[in-house]
N, C-alpha and C positions, 0 to 999 in steps of 0.2 A: 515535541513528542507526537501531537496529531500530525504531524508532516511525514514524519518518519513513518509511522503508521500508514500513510494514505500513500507514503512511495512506496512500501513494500508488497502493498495490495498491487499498483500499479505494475510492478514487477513482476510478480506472481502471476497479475491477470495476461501480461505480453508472452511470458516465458516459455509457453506451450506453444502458442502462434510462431514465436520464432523456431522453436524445435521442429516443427513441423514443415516449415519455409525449409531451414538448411536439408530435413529430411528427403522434400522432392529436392530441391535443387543436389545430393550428394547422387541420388538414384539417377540423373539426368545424366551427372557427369560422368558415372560409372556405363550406364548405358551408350554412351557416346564413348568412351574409353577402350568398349571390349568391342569394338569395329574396326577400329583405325589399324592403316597398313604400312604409315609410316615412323620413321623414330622422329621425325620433325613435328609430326602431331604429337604424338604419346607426351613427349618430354615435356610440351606444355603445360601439361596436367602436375609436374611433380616439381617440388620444394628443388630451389636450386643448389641446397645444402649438405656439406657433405653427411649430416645428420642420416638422409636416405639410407633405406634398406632392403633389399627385394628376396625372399627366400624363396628359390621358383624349384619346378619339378625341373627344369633345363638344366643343365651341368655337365660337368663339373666347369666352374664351382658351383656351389648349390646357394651361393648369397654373394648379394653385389652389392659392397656399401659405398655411397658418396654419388653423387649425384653425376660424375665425369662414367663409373663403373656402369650405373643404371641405363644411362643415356648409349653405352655401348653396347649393354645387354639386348636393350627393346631393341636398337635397330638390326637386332641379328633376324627380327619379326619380320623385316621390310620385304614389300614383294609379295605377299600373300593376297590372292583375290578371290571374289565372290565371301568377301567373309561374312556371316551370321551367326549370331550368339544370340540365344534363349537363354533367359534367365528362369532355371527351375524354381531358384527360391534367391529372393533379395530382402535383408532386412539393416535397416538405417539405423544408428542412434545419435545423437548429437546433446551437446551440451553448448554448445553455440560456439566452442575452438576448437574443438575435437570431434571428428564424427567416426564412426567405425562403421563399414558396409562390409556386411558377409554373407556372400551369396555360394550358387551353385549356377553354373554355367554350362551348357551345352552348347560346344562350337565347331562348324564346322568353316572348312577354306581351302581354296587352290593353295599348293605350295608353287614354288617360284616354275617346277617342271612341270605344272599340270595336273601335279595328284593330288585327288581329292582328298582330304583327313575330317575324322570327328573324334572328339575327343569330350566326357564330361567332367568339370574340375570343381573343386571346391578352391575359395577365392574369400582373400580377406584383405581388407582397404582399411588406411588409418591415413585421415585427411586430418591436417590442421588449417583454420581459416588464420590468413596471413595479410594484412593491408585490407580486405574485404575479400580477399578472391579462397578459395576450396584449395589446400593443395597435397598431396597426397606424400607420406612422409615412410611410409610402410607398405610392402605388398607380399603375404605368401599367398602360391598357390602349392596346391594338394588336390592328390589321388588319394583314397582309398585303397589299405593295402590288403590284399588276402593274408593271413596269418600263415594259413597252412604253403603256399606256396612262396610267400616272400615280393611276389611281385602286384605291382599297382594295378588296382582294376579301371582303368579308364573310359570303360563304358561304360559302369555302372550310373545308373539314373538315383541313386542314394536315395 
């Protein structure tokens, strides 16, 4: 009985420390995530299963499931330069197999002709850890929409 007791204080006393581990390490990954310009980087980041799901503002279609669908979505990314992304707001949670990151991001980047775009999104990550390693198993992004006009406000700084 005092074992039991004395492992669950031990538990108790780690279980923050590792929340807090997986929390920088998700913020790292996501920060390194929202730079990358090709699909051979991106795709390493995500769950090789067809489980995957991305509901993006890009489309149609507006959802790409299975890891073969995702891996052709991002590379439609490829070729973008000077890219930079501000994170307006980033917040982590983890439970030590599930982390959730939702952020707001302001990006801008060359497209493949030279023009410059910016754009700010809201953005939400659902990583599961798999063997030790983060991997991301969900991704929507979103605008905010004006009500009265119908369309997404993509500048807004929310």
């Amino acid at each position: 009985m005092l074992s039991i007791a004395i492992m669950s204080a031990l538990i108790c006393r780690w279980a923050p420390a590792a929340r807090a581990d997986d929390q920088q390490e998700i913020s790292d990954l996501e920060h390194k995530l929202a730079i990358i310009t090709t699909a051979d980087e991106a795709t390493k980041y995500w769950d090789n299963s067809n489980d995957v799901v991305v509901f993006d503002v890009m489309g149609p279609p507006r959802e790409f499931v299975g890891y073969k669908a995702v891996c052709n979505h991002v590379g439609e990314f490829s070729g973008y330069k000077n890219v930079k992304a501000e994170f307006l707001e980033l917040q982590v949670i983890s439970d030590g197999k599930l982390a959730l990151a939702r952020s707001v991001q302001h990006y801008t980047a060359k497209d493949q002709n030279g023009k410059q775009g910016e754009v700010t999104y809201r953005q939400t990550d659902v990583w599961r850890k798999t063997n030790g390693q983060w991997k991301l198993i969900h991704q929507h992004v979103s605008y905010p929409i004006d009500v009265k006009t119908g369309k997404a406000d993509m500048g807004s700084k929310m």
